[in-house]
DSSP file (Angstrom, degrees, kcal/mol; ACC not computed):
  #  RESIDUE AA STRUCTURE BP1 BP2  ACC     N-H-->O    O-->H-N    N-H-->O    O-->H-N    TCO  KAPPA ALPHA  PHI   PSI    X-CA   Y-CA   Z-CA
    1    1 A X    >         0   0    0      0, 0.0     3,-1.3     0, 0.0     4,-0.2   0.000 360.0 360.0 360.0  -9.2   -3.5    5.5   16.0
    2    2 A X  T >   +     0   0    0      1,-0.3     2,-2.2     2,-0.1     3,-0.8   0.945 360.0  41.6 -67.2 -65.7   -0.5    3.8   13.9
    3    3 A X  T 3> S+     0   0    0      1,-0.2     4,-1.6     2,-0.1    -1,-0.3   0.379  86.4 103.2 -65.8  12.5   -3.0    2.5   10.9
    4    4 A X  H <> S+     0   0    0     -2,-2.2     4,-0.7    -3,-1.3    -1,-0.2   0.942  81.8  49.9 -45.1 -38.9   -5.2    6.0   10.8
    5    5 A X  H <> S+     0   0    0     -3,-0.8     4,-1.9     2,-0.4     5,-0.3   0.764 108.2  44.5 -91.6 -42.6   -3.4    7.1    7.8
    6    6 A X  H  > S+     0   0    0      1,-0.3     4,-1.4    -4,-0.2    -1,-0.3   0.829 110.4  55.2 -86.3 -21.9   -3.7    4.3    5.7
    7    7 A X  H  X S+     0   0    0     -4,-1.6     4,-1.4     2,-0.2    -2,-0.4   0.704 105.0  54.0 -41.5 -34.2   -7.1    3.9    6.5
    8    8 A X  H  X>S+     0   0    0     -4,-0.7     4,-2.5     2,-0.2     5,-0.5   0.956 114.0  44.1 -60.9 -69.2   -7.8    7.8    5.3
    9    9 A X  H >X5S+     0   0    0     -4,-1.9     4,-2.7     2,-0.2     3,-2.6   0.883 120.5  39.8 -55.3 -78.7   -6.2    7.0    2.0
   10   10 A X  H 3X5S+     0   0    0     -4,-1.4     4,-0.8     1,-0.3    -1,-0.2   0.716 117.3  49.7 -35.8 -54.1   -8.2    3.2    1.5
   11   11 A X  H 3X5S+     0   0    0     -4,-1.4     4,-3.0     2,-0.2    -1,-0.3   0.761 110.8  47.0 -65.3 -44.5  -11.1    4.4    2.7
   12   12 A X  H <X>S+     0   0    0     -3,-2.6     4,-0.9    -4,-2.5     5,-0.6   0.830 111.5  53.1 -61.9 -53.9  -11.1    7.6    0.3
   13   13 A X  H >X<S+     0   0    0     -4,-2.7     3,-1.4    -5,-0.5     4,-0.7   0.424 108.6  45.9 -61.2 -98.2  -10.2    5.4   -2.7
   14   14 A X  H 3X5S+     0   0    0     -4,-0.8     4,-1.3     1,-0.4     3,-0.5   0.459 116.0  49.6 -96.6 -49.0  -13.2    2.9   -2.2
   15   15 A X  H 3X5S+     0   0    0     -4,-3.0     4,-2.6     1,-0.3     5,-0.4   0.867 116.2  45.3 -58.9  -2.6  -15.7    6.7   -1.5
   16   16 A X  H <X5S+     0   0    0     -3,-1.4     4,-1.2    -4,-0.9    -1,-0.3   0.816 107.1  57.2-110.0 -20.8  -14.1    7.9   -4.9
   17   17 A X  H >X<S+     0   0    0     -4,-0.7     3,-0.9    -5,-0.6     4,-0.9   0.921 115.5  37.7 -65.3 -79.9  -14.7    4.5   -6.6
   18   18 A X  H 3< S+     0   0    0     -4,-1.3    -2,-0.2     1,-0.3    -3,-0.1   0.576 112.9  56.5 -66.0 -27.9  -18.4    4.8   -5.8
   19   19 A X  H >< S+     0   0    0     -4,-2.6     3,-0.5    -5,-0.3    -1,-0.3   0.982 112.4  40.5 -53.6 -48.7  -18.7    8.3   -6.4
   20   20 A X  H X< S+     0   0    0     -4,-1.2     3,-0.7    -3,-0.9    -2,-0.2   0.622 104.8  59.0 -76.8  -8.9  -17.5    8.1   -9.6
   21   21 A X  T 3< S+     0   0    0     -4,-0.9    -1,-0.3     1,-0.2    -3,-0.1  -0.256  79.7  99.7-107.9  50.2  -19.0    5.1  -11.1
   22   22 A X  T <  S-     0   0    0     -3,-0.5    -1,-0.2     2,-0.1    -2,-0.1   0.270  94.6-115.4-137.3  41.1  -22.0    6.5  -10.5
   23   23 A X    <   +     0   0    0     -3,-0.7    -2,-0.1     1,-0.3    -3,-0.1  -0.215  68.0 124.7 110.0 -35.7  -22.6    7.7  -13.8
   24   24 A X        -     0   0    0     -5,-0.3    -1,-0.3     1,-0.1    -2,-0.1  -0.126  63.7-126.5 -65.9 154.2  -22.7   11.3  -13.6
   25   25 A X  S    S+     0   0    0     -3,-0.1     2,-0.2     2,-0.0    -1,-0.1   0.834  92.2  85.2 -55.7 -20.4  -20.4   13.4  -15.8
   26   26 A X        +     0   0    0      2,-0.0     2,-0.3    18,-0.0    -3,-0.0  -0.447  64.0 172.1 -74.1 131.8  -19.0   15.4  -12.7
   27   27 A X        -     0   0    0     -2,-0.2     2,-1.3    -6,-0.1   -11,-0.0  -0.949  42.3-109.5-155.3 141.6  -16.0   13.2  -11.1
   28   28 A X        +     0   0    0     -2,-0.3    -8,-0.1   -12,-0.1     2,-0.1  -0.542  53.8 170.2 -69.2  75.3  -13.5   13.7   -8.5
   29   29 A X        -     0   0    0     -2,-1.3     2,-0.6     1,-0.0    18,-0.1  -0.322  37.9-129.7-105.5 153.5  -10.4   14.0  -10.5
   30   30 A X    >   -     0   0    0      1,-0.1     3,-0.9    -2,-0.1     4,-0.2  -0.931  24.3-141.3 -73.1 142.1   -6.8   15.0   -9.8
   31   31 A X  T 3  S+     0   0    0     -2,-0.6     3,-0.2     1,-0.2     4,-0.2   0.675  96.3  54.6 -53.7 -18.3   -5.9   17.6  -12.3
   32   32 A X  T 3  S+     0   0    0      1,-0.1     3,-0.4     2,-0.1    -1,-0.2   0.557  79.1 107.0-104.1   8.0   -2.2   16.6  -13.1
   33   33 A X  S X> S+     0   0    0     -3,-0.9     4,-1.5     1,-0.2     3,-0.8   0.890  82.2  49.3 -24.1 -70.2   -3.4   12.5  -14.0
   34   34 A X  T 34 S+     0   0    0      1,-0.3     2,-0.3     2,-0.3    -1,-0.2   0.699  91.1  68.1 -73.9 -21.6   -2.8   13.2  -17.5
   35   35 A X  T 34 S+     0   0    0     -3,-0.4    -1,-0.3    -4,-0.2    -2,-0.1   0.048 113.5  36.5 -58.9  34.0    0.5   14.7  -17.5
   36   36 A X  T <4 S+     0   0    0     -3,-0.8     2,-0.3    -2,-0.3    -2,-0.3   0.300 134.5  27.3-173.8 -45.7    1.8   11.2  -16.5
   37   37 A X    ><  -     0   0    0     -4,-1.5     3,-2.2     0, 0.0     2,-0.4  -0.869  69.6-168.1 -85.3  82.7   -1.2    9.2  -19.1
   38   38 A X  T 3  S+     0   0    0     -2,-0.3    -4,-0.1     1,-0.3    -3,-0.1   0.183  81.3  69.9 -40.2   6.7   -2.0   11.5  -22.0
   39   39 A X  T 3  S+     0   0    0     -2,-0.4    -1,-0.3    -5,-0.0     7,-0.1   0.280  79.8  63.7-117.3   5.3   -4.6    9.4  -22.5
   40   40 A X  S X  S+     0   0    0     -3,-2.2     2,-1.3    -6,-0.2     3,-0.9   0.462  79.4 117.1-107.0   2.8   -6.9    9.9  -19.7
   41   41 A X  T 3  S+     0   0    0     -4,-0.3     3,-0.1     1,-0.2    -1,-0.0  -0.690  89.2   4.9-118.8 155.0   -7.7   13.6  -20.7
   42   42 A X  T 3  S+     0   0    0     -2,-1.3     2,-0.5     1,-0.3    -1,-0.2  -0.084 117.6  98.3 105.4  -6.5  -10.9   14.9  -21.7
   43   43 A X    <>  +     0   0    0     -3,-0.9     4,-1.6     1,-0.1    -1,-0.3  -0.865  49.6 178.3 -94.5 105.0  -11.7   10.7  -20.5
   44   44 A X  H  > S+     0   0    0     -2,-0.5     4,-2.3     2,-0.2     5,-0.1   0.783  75.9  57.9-105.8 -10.7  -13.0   11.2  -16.9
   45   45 A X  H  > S+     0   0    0      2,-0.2     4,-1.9     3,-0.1     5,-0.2   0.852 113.7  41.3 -65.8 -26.5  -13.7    7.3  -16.2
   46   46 A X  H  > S+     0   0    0      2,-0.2     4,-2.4     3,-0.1     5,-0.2   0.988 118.4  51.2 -82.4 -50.2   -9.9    7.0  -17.1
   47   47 A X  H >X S+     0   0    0     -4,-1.6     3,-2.2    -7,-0.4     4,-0.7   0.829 115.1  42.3  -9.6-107.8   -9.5   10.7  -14.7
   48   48 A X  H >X S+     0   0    0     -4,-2.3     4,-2.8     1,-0.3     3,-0.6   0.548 111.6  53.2 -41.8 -36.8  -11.3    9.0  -12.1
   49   49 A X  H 3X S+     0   0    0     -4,-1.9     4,-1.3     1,-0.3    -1,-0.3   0.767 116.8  45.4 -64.1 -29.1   -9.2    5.2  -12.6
   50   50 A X  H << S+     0   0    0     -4,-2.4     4,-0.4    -3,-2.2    -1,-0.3   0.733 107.7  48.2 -73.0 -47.9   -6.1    7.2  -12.2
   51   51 A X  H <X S+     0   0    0     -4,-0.7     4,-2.4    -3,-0.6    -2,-0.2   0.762 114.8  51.4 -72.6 -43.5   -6.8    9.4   -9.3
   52   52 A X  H  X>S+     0   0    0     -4,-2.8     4,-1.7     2,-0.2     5,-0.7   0.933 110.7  53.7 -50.9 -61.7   -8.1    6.0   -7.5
   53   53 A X  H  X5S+     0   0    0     -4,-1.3     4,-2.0    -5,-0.3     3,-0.3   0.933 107.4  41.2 -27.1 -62.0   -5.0    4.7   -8.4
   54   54 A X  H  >5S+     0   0    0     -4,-0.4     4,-0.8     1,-0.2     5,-0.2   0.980 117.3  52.4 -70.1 -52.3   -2.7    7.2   -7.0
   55   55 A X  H  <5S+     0   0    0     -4,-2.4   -42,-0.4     2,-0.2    -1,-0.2   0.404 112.2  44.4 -61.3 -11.2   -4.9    7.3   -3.8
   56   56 A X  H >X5S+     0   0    0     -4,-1.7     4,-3.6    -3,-0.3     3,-1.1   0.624 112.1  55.4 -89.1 -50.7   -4.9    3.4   -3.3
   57   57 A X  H 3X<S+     0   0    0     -4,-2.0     4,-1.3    -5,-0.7    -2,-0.2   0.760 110.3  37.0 -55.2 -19.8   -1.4    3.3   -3.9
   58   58 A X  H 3X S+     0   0    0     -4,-0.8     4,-1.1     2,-0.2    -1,-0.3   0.394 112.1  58.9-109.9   0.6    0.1    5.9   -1.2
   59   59 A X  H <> S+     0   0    0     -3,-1.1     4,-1.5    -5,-0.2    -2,-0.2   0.717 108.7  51.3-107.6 -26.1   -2.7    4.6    1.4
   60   60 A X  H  X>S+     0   0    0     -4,-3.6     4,-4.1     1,-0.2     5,-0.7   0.990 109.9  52.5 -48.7 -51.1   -0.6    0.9    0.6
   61   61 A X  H  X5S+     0   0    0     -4,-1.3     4,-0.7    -5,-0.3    -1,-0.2   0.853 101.0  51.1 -49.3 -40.6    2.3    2.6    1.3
   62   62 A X  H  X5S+     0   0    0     -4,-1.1     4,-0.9     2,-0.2    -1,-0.2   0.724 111.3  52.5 -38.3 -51.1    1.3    3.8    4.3
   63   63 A X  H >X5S+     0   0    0     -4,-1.5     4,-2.8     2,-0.2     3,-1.3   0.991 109.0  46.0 -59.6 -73.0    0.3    0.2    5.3
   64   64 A X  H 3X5S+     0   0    0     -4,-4.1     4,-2.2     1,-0.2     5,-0.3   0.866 114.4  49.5 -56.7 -21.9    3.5   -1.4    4.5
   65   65 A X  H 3X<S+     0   0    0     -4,-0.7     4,-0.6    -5,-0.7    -1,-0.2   0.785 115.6  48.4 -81.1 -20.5    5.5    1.7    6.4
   66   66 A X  H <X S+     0   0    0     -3,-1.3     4,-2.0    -4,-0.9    -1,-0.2   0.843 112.6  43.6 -82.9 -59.1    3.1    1.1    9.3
   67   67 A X  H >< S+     0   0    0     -4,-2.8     3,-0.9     1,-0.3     4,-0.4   0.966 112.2  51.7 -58.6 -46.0    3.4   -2.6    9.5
   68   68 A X  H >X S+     0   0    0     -4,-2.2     4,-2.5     1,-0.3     3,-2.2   0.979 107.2  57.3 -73.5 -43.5    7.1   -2.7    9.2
   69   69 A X  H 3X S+     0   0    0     -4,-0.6     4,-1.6     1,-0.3    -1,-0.3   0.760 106.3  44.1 -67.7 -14.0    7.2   -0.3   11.7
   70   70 A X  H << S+     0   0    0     -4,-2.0    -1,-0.3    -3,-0.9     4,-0.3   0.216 111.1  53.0-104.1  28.2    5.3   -2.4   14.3
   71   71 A X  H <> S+     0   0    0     -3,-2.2     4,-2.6    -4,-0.4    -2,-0.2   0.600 110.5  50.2 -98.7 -43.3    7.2   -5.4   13.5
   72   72 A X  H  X S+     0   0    0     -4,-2.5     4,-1.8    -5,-0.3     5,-0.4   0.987 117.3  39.0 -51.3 -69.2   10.4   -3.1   14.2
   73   73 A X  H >< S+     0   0    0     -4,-1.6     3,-0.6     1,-0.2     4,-0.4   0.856 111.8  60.8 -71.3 -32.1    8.9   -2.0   17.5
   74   74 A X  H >> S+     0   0    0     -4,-0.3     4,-4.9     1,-0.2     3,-2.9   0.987 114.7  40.5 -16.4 -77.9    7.4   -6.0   18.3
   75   75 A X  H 3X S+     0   0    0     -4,-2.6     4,-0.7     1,-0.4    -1,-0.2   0.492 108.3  52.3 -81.6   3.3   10.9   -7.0   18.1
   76   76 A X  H << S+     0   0    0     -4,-1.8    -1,-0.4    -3,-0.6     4,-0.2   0.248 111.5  50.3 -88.0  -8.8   12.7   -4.6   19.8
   77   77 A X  H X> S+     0   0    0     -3,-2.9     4,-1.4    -4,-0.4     3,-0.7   0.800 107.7  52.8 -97.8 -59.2   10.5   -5.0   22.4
   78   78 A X  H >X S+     0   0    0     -4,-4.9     4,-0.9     1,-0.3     3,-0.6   0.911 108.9  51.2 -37.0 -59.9   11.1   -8.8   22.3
   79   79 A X  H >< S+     0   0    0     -4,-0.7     3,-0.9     2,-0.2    -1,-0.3   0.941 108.8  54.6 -50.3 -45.4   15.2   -8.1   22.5
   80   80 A X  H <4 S+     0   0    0     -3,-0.7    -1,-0.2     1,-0.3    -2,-0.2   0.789 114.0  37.6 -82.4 -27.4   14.6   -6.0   25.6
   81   81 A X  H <<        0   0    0     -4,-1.4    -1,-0.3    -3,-0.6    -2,-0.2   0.286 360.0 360.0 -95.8   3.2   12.7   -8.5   27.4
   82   82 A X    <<        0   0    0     -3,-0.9    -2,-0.2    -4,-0.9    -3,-0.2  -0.010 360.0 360.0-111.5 360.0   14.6  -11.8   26.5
């Protein structure tokens, strides 16, 4: 159950890559992208690049905060039994 979460996020960027590159004008954007790039509005391939972005990036985070936390609990386990 530790890695669900950063699976949910990874797994949602890769559907929202392939939704979106798949041509139609309709894309699965967050709305507040361009207050942080002014150049991705009224642009929805840039929309979409943006949104992917933000949604690859926190499901990394996730990852590294997961991992370090089973290395924590590894070696704390390790201490308790040596």
């Amino acid at each position: 159950m530790r890695f669900v979460t950063p699976s949910l996020f990874i797994a949602t960027a890769v559907f929202l890559f392939f939704y979106n590159g798949r041509g139609g004008d309709d894309v699965l954007a967050f709305s507040f992208v361009p207050t942080f790039w002014p150049e991705a509005a009224g642009d929805p391939e840039r929309l979409s690049m943006g949104t992917i972005g933000i949604v690859l990036a926190l499901g990394l985070v996730f990852l590294v905060r997961d991992l370090a936390l089973l290395a924590r609990a590894r070696r704390q386990r390790a201490e308790q039994d040596g």
